[in-house]
KEMIZA-190789 format. One record per atom (N, C-alpha, C): residue in three letters; x, y, z. Coordinates in steps of 0.05 Angstrom, whole numbers, padded with zeros to 5 digits, always signed. Example, Ala and Ser with C-alpha at 12.3 -4.5 7.8 and 13.67 -1.06 7.14 Angstrom:
KEMIZA-190789
Ala+00264-00114+00156Ala+00246-00090+00156Ala+00264-00066+00156Ser+00257-00045+00142Ser+00273-00021+00143Ser+00258+00001+00157
end
This chain:
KEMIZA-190789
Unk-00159-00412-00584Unk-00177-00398-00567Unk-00173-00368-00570Unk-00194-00351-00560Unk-00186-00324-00570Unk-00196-00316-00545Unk-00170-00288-00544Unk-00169-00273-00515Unk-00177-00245-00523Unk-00190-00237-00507Unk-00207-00209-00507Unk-00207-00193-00481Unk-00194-00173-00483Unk-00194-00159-00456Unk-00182-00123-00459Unk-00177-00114-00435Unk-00174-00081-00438Unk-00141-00079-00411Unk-00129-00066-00425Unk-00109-00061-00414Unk-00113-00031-00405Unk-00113-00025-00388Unk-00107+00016-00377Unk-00090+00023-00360Unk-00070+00038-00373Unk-00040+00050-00360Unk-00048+00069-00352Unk-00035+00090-00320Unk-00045+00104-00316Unk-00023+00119-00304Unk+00000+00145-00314Unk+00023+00143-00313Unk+00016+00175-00299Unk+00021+00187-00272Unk+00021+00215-00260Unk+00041+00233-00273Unk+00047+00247-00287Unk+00058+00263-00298Unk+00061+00295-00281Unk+00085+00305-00285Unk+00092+00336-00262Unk+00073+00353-00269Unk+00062+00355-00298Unk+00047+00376-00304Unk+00029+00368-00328Unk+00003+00390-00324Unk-00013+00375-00352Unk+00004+00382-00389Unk+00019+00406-00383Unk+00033+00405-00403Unk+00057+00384-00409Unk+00067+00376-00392Unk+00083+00346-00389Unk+00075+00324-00406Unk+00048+00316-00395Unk+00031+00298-00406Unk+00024+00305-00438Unk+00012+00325-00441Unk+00012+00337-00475Unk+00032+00324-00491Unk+00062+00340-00477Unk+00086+00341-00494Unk+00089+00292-00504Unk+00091+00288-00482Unk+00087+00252-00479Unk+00061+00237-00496Unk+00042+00250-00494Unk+00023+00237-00513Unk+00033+00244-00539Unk+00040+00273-00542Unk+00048+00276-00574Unk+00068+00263-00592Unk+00083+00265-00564Unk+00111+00235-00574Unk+00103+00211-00579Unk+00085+00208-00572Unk+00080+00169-00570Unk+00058+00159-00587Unk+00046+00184-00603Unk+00025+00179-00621Unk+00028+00165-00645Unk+00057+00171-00658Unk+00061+00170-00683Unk+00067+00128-00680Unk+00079+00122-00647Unk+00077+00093-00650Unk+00055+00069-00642Unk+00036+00091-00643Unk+00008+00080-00646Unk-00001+00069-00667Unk+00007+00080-00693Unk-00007+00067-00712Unk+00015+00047-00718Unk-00007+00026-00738Unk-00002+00000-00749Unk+00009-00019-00729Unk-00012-00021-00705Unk-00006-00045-00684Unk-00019-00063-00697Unk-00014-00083-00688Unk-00019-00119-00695Unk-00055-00113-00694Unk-00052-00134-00722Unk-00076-00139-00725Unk-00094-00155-00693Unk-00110-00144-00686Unk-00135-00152-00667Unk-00118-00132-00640Unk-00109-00117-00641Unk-00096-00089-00621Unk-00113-00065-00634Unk-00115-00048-00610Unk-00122-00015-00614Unk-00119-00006-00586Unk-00114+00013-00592Unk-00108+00031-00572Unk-00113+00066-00569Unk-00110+00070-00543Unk-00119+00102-00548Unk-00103+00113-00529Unk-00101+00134-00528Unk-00078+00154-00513Unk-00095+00183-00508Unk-00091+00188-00477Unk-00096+00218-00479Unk-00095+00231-00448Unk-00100+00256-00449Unk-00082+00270-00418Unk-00112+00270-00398Unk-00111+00267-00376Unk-00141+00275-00362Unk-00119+00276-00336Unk-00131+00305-00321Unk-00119+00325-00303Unk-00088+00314-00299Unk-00071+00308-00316Unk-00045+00320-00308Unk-00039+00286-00310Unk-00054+00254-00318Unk-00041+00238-00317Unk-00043+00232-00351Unk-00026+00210-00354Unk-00025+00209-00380Unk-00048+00175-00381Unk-00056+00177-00395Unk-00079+00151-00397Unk-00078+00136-00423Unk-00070+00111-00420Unk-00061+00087-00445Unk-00083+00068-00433Unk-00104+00066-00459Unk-00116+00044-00468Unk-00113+00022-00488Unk-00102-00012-00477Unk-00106-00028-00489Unk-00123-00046-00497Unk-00138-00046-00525Unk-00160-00070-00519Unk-00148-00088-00540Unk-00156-00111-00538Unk-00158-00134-00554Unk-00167-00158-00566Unk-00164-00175-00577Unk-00178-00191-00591Unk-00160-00204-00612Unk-00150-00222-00592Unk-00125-00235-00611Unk-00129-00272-00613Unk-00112-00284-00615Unk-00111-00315-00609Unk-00092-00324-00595Unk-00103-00336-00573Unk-00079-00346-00544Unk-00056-00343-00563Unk-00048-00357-00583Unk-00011-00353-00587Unk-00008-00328-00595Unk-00025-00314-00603Unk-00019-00283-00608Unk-00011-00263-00589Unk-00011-00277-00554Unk-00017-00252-00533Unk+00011-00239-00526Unk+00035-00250-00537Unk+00055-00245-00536Unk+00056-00207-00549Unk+00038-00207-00570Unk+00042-00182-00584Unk+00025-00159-00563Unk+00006-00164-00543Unk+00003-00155-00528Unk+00029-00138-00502Unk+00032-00156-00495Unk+00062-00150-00474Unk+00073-00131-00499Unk+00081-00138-00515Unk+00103-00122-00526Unk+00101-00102-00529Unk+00072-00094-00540Unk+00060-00066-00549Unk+00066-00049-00523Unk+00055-00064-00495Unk+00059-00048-00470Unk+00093-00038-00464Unk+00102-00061-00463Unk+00132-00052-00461Unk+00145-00032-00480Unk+00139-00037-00500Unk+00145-00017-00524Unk+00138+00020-00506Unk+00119+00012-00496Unk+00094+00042-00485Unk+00110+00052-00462Unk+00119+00042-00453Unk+00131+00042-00424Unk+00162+00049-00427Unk+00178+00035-00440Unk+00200+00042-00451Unk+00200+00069-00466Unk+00190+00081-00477Unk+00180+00103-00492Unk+00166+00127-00478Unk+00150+00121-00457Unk+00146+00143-00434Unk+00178+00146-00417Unk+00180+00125-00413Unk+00200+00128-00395Unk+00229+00152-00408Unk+00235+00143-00440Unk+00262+00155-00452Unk+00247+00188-00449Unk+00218+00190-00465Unk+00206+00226-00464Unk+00211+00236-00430Unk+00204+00223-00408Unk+00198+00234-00387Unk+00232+00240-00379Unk+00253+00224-00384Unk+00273+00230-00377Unk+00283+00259-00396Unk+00281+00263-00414Unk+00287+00281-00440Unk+00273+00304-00431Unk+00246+00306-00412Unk+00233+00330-00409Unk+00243+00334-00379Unk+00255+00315-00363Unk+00271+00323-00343Unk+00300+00332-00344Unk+00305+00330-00370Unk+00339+00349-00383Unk+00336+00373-00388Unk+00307+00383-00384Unk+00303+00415-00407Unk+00301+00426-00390
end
């Protein structure tokens, strides 16, 4: 069976330059997600905004979660790193 749907993260960030610095970080592990994944990234007033869509096959949805957790794990290490500076 095949699953089709839209994931949107929506993460408040201290500042719109915050958000900048975090999307720039997280771009480079955007590319080459699993085949039937895409995604988009970008800052609107000061939050940081992650779009997942998809189009995979029920045993494939595993690669979904991961991609997120991957996203989340990875905001989380930049946001601590820009709270050291």
């Amino acid at each position: 069976m095949r699953i089709r749907g839209k994931v949107t993260l929506v993460v408040p960030m201290e500042s719109a330059e915050d958000c900048e610095v975090v999307m720039r970080s997280l771009m480079p592990d955007e590319t080459g997600l699993p085949p039937g994944l895409s995604s988009s990234i970008r800052c609107d007033n000061g939050k940081l905004v992650y779009e997942l869509s998809y189009d995979i096959n029920s045993d494939e949805f595993l690669s979904v979660y991961n991609t997120l957790d991957d996203l989340l794990r990875n905001v989380r290490i930049v946001m601590n790193s820009l709270d050291k500076l």
